[in-house]
N, C-alpha and C positions, 0 to 999 in steps of 0.2 A: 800810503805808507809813509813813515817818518824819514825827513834827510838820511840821505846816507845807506838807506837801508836798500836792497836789490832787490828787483822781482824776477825770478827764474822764468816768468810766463814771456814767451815771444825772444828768448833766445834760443840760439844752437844749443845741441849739446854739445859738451866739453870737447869730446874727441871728434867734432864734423870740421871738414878742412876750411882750412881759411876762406874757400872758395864759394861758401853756403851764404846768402845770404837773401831775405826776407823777398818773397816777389811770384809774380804768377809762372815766372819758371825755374822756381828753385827743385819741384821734383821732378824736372827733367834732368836739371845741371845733377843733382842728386846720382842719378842714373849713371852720369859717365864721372864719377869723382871715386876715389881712393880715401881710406878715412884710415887713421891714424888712433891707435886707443893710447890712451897712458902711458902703459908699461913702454909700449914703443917709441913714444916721444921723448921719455925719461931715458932709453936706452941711444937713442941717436943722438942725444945732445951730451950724453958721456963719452961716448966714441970717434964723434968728428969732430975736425974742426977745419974752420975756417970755410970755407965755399965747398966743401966737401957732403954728399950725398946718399942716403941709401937709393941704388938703386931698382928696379923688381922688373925681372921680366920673365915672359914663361918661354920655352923650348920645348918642342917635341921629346916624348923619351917618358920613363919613370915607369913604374907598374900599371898605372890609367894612363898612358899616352901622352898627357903634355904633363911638366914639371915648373916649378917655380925657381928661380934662379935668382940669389940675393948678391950685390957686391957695392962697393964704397966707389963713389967715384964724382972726378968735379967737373966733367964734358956736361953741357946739354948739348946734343946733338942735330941734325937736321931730323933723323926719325922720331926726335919727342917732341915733332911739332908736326901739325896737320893744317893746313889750308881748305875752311870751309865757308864758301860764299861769300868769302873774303876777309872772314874774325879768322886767324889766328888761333887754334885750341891748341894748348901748352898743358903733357901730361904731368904737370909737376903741382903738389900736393904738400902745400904746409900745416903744419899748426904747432905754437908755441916754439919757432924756430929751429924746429925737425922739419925735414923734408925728405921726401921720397916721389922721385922720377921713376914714370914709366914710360914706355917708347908706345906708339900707336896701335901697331902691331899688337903689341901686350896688354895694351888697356880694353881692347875687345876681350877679353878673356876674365878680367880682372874686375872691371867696373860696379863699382857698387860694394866690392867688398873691405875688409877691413886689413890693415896688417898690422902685427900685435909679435908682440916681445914675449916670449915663454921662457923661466927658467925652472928645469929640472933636477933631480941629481945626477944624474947621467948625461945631460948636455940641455946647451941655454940656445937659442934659435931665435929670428925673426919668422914668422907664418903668417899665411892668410887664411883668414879664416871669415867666417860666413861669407863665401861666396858664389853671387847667385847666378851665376856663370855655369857653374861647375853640379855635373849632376850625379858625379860619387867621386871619393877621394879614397887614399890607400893608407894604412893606420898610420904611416909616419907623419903624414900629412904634406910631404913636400910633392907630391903628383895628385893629377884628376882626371876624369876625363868632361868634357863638357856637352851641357843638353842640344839638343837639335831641334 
């Protein structure tokens, strides 16, 4: 290919979190990562600022049993970190200077899927969406219940 010019072949896509990268176990790492689409990267870097975060986590409750729970915040905490084997896994998920923490807890529930920025006429929302955790959801989309 000529200077200058890119080859899309052997990169991430756009929206896979900073935490993707090339190797025999990137679809494992894949498995327990949280992916960020556009709309939502564009929407968290309008909204925070400074060390400031979305953060996602689910709760029991909602029409399918557990719910998703969205809120701003600059703590990373002791529970959005796990000790395994002695690596450190850290549920915290960038790309293009958005970020979104999830706490351990949460990321079993959530892993793999996406969260994405919806605006409506009737109301604008963070959601998750394809997530393959979850083995039916309720129209509004903010509960699920998950497979077994």
């Amino acid at each position: 290919p000529p200077a200058g010019s890119a080859s899309a072949v052997g990169r991430p896509p756009r929206w896979a979190s900073s935490f993707s990268q090339p190797g025999p176990t990137e679809s494992d790492r894949s498995e327990e990562q949280v992916f960020l689409s556009e709309s939502c990267v564009k929407r968290l870097l309008e909204i925070t600022e400074g060390s400031e975060f979305l953060r996602l986590q689910v709760e029991g409750g909602g029409c399918s049993g557990f719910q998703y729970k969205f809120s701003l915040d600059t703590v990373i905490g002791p529970d959005d970190r796990q000790g395994q084997r002695g690596v450190v896994v850290v549920g915290v998920f960038e790309q293009g200077g958005a970020r979104v923490v999830v706490d351990v807890d949460s990321l079993a529930f959530v892993k793999g899927s996406m969260v994405d920025f919806s605006q409506e006429l009737i109301r604008s929302s963070f959601q998750v969406v394809s997530n393959p955790q979850a083995e039916k959801g309720c129209s509004c989309g903010t509960s699920f219940s998950v497979k077994f």
